[in-house]
N, C-alpha and C positions, 0 to 999 in steps of 0.2 A: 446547746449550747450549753449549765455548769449544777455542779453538786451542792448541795445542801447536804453535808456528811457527818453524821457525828459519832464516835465509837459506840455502840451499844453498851449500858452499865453492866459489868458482869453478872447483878443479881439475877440479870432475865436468863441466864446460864446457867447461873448456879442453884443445883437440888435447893430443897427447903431442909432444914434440920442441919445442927452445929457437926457431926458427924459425918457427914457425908463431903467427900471431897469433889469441889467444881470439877467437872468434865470440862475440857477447852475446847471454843467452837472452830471446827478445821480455819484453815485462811482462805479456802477456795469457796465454802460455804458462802462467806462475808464479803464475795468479789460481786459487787452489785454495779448497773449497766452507768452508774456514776461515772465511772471510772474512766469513760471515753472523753471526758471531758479533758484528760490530760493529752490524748492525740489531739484532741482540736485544740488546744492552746498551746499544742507543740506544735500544728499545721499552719496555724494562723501566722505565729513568728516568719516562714517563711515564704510566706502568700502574700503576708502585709511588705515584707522587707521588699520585694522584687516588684511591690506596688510604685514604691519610694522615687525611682527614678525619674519615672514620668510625672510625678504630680509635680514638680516644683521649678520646672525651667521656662525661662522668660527672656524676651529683649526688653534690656533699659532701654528707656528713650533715646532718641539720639542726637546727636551736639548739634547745634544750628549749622555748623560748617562743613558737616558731613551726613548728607541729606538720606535716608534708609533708602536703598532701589532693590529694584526686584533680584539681581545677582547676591547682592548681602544678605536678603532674606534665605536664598537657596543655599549661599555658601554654611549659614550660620545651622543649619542643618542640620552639616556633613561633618562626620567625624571620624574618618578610615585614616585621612592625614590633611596636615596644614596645608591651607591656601596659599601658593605662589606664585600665582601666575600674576598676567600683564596685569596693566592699571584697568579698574574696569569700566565698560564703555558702553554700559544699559541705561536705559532713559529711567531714571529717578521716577519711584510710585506717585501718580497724582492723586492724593490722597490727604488726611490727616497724619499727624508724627505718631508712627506705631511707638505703643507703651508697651504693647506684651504681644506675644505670639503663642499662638494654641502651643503648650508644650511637647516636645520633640518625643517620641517612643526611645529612651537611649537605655543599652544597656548596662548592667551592674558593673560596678570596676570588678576585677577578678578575685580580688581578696574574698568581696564581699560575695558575689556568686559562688567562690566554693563554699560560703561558711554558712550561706541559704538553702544550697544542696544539702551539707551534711544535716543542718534540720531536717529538710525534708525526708530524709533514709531515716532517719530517728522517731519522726512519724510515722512514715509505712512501716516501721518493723516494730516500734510499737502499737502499732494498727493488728499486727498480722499475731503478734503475740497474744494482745488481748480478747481476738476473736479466736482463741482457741482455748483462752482461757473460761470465759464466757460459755464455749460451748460444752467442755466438761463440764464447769458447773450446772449445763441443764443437764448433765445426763446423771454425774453423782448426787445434785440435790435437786431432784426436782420440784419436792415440794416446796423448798425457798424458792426457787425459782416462780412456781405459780404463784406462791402467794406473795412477791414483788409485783405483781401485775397490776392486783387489789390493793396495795400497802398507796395509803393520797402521800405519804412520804417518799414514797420509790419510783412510782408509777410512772412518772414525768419523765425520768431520767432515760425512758425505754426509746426514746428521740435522739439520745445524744450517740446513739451507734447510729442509725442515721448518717447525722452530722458529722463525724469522723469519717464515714468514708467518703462521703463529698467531700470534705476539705481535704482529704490527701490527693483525692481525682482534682481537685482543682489546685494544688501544688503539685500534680504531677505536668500539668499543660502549662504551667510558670514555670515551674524550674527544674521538672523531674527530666528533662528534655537530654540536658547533661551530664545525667547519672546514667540515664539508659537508653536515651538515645529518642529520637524523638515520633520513630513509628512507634518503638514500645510502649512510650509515654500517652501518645493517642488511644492507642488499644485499652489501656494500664485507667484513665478517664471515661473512657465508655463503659467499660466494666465496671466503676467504682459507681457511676451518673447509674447504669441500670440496678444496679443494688440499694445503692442512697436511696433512689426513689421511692422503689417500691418500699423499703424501709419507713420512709417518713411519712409516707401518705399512709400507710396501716397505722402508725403510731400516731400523727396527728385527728387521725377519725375513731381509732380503737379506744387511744387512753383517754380522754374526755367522755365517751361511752361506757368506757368501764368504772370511772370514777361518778360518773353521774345515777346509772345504774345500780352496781355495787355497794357503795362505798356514800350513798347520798351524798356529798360532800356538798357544802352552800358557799355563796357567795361567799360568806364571812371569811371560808379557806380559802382565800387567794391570796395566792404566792409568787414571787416571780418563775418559779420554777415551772409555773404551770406554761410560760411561754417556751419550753424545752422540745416538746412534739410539735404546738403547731409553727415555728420556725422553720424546721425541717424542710420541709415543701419550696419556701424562699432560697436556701443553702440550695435543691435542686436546681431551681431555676436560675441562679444563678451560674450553675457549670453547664448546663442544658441552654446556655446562651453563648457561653462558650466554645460549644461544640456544633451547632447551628450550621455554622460554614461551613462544615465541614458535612453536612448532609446533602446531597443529590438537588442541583439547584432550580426553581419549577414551586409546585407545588408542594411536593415534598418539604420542600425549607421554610415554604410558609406557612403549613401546617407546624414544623417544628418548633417555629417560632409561637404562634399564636399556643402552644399546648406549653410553651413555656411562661407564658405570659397568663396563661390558668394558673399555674402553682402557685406565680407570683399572688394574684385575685387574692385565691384560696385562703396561702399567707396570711395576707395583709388582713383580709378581714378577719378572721380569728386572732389575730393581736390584737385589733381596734376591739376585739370583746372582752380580751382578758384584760388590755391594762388598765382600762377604766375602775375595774374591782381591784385589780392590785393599789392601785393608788388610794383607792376607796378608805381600802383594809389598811394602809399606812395612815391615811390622815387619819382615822377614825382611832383606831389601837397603839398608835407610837412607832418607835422605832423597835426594829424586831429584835428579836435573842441575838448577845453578840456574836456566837459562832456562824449565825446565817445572814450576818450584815452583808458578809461579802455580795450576798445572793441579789442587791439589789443592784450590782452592776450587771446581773442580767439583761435589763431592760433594755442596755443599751443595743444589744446583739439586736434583735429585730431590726430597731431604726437604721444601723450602719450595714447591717444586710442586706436591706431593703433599698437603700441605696446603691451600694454595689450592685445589685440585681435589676434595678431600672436601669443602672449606665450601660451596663452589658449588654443588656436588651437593646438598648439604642443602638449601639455600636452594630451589631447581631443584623441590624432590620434595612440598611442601604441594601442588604444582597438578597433581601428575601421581601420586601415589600416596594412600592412607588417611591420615588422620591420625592414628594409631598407627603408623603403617611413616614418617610424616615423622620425627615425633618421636624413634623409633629410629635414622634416619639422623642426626637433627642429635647426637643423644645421641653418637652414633657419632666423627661428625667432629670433637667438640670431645675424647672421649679420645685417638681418632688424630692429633691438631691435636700435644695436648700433647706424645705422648710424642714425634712427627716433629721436633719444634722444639727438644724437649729434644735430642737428638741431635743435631740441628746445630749446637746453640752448643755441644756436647762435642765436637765435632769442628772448629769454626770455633778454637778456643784451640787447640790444636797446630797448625795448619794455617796460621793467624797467626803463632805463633813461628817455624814453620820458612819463611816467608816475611820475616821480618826478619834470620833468621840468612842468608839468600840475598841479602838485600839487603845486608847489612855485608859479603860476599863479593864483592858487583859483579856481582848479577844483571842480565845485559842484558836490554833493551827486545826485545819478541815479540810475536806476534799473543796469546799466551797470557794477556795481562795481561789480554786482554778477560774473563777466569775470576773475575775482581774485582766486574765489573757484574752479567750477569743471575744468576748462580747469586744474591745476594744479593738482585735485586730479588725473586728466589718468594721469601725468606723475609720480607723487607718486607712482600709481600702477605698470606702464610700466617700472620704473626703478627697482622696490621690485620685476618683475618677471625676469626682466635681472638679478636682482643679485640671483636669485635661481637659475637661469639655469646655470648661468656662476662659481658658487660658489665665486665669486669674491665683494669684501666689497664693493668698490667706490660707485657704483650704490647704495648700498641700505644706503649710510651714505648719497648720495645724495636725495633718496626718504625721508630720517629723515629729512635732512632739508627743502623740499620744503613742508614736512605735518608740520612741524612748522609756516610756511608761511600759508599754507592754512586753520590750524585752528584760526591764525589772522584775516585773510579776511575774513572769516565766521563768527568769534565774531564780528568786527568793521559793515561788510555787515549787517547782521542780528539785529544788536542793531540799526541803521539808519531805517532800512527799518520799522521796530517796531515804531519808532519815527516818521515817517512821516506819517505810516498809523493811528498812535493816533493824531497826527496834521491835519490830512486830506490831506496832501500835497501829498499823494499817496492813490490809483492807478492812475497813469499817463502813458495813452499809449503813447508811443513810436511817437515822431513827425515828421515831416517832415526833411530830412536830409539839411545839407546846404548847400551851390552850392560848385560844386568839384574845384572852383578856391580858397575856401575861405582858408586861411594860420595862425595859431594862430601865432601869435609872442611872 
């Protein structure tokens, strides 16, 4: 899920002695695995958007004089064309006066479906560009390459390819459907789910291995970046809940299900390990250097993923398990919905101030800003499936505004990052962190 980038100083380039002129380090050299962080906050945009629909429709109550019956509820539905028929002549629900109704699955108006689409092509193709860029680079540099593995500044970031191609596999099952069709789109998600995976689970076990091993790193290093690899796993499980239905129904689906519902575990617990140290290492040291302020909107991608990934799961488990073990998961999801979300916006309000107290200091532009987009699109989603399960508006008036937000940080991210790659000031991999005593003021 996002970078911590800063240009390298040229001295690390440049010869020693007044004489000797700087060699320039190629740009293909300097394309470090950061960089995927711009697909997922370009996939996110339209994963979250085509969330939007559904999280926010509702029946107002109804007038005393015109009592809600079961025909109203069916009509209020249907949306191919207006109701004309007779007066209607069903027995009035014996009930309480419905406030709200689980909301409706509708779709996008078309403006907005094609402008979700053309995101999403803008992800897959810069998906397909970056993995080829990527993999020259290991073959021209390979020794940058290995030593990205062991670098506790790079290392993290080897998660966020991963995470790019799950999130374009899962804007291709939302919206890739009418770009290319919607067998393409199913194939086009298995394929993205079979790679993502194995991707994330090598990176969520390798780089914590390799940083532990290698690189001693201590508690004191933690970062939110370090939540980069083992998210990955949850971004699985959540298109791998997705796709569930769509596996042979029996036991087949329930194995499906249940082996998605591992990643999810897996997940979960290796966040509950790192963010107790990342918060540690904030309260203890202050607020971090301002180019990697942005980094602390990290934190939010787990919570609003993890979300997303229990509702899916719920949804996923009427066709693959009892309907007393659905209903326990959905029961499930909607209290781990709440309290994950609740978390996040308790942590989005500090995380926000010290991001404008960094900005009145003269935060420079970084790969890090891309920490703006998708950590916010899981919670755009996380909250648009809490308000379908709960029927309840808050949540999805909250996901309107946080995809208001994120499609800012995506316009502002995206028009910089453009800018620096036509300036040359980018690719800049990700440099050396600075000492854990260091305090902006």
């Amino acid at each position: 899920m996002v970078t911590a980038a800063h240009p390298r100083s040229a001295s690390r380039c440049a010869p020693s002695g007044p004489l000797r002129r700087v060699t320039p380090v190629p740009r293909l050299r300097r394309l470090g695995p950061n960089w995927y962080s711009a697909v997922m906050g370009t996939a996110s945009v339209a994963i979250a958007g085509a969330s939007l629909p559904a999280s926010t429709i509702a029946v107002a109550p109804a007038a005393p004089a015109a009592p809600v019956t079961a025909a109203s509820v069916t009509a209020a539905s249907v949306t191919a064309a207006p109701v004309t028929a007779a007066p209607v002549t069903a027995a009035p629900v014996a009930a309480a006066p419905v406030t709200a109704v689980s909301p409706v699955a509708l779709p996008a108006p078309a403006g907005l479906q094609d402008v979700l689409e053309a995101v999403w092509v803008l992800s897959a193709l810069a998906l397909a560009a970056l993995l080829a860029a990527r993999a020259a680079h290991w073959v021209r540099h390979r020794d940058q390459a290995r030593a990205d593995l062991l670098d506790p500044a790079v290392a993290p970031f080897q998660g966020c390819m991963a995470m790019a191609l799950l999130a374009v596999g899962i804007g291709s099952l939302t919206v890739g459907g009418g770009v290319i069709g919607e067998h393409a789109a199913v194939v086009t998600a298995w394929v993205l789910f079979a790679a993502g995976t194995a991707a994330g689970l090598t990176a969520a076990l390798a780089v914590p291995y390799l940083l532990l091993t290698r690189r001693r790193v201590t508690a004191g290093d933690a970062s939110p970046v370090w939540l980069l690899p083992v998210v990955a796993p949850m971004v699985a499980a959540t298109l791998g809940a997705m796709l569930v239905g769509r596996v042979p129904a029996g036991g087949w689906r329930r194995t499906a299900l249940l082996g998605c519902y591992g990643l999810f575990v897996l997940s979960l617990v290796a966040v509950l390990a790192v963010l107790p140290l990342v918060t540690a290492r904030l309260l203890r040291e202050g607020p971090p250097p301002l180019a990697l302020t942005p980094a602390l909107f990290l934190v939010l991608g787990p919570l609003g993923q993890s979300t997303t990934a229990v509702h899916r799961l719920a949804d996923a488990a009427p066709s693959a398990v009892g309907g007393a073990d659905a209903a326990a998961l959905g029961s499930f999801a909607t209290a781990y919905g709440t309290a994950a979300l609740g978390l996040a916006l308790l942590w989005l309000v500090p995380a926000a101030a010290l991001v404008v107290r960094a900005a009145r200091r003269g935060m420079p532009f970084a790969m890090t800003w891309w920490a703006f987009t998708f950590p916010v699109g899981t919670c755009v989603t996380g909250a648009a499936a809490l308000s379908a399960r709960t029927g309840t508006a808050a949540p999805g008036w909250a996901a309107a505004g946080l995809y208001a937000f994120l499609v800012a940080a995506w316009a502002v991210a995206g028009a910089l990052t453009l800018r620096g790659l036509a300036g040359g000031a980018l690719p800049a991999a990700p440099s050396e962190p600075p000492p854990a005593t260091g305090r902006t003021r």
